[in-house]
Every structure is written in C-alpha cells, then in structure tokens.
N, C-alpha and C positions, 0 to 999 in steps of 0.2 A: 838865417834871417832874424832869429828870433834874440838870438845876441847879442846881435849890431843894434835890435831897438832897445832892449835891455840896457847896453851901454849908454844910449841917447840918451833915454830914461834919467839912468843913474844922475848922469850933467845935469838932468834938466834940460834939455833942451827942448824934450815933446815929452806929450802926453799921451796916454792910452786908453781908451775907453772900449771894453771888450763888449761883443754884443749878447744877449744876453741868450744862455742858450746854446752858442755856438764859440766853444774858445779857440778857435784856429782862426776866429775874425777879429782883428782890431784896427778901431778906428786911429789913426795918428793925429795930434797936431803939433806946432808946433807952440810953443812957451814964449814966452816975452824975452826970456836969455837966450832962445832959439832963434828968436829973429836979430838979436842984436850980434847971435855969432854967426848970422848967414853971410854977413858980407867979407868978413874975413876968411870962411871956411871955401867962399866962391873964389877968392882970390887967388888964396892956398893950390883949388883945382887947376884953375889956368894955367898957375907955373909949374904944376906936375904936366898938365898938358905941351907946355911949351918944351917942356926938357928933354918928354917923348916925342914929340912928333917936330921937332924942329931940323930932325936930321934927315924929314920929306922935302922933295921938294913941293910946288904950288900943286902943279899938275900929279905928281906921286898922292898927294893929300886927295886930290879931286877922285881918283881912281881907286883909292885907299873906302872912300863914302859913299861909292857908287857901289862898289861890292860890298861890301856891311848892309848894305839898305837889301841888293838882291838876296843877299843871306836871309835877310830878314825875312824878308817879304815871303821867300820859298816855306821856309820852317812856322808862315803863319802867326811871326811875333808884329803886333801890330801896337802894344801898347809902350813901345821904347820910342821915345823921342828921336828924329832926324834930324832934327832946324837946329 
C-alpha cells in the first residue's frame, strides 16, 4: 500500500500528513492536480470495468454482486463500498 501512495505522492496528486507518534498512520488528501485528474482517472476505471465485465450478462452481473457482498459480509469486511 505504501507504494501505490508513494507514487500518488510522487504525481502529486495527494498529500500525506503522518500522525504524529505513530508512522503506520497517514492521513491522505487529495491535491488540486488530484482533483483535476479524478475525472479522467474515473473514466479510465469504467472502461476497464466495461471490458471485464461486459462478457456478463444483466442477471450473471446481479449474481456476480450478490455473492461478493455475501463474501463480504461472512469475512466481516464492512468498510468496501457496495453501491
């Protein structure tokens, strides 16, 4: 994890601010060139999303969501987005 923000970093795109005391905590934000490259880096994901999952059908996708969420739910991950 600590690579992927390190690269962020690097961009510029967020900032780190460590807590103070404890270096396995950092706060994230994001930069003004981070928000300008959110809506292209959001686009970017759709069409990786559409590329993979365009070969479900409606109903394959609905059952594909239902089970990821029961996965979830059993293993107690609660802080991964569903919607």
């Amino acid at each position: 994890m600590s690579r992927i923000i390190d690269k962020l970093e690097a961009k510029d795109w967020i900032q780190t601010d460590a807590k103070e005391g404890d270096n396995r905590y950092r706060l994230l934000s994001l930069t003004r060139a981070g928000r300008r490259s959110l809506p292209v880096l959001a686009q970017i994901a759709d069409q990786n999303d559409s590329a993979y999952f365009d070969c479900l059908s409606v109903k394959e996708k609905v059952v594909l969501r239902e089970l990821l969420i029961k996965l979830a739910e059993h293993n107690r991950i609660h802080d991964v987005p569903t919607e």
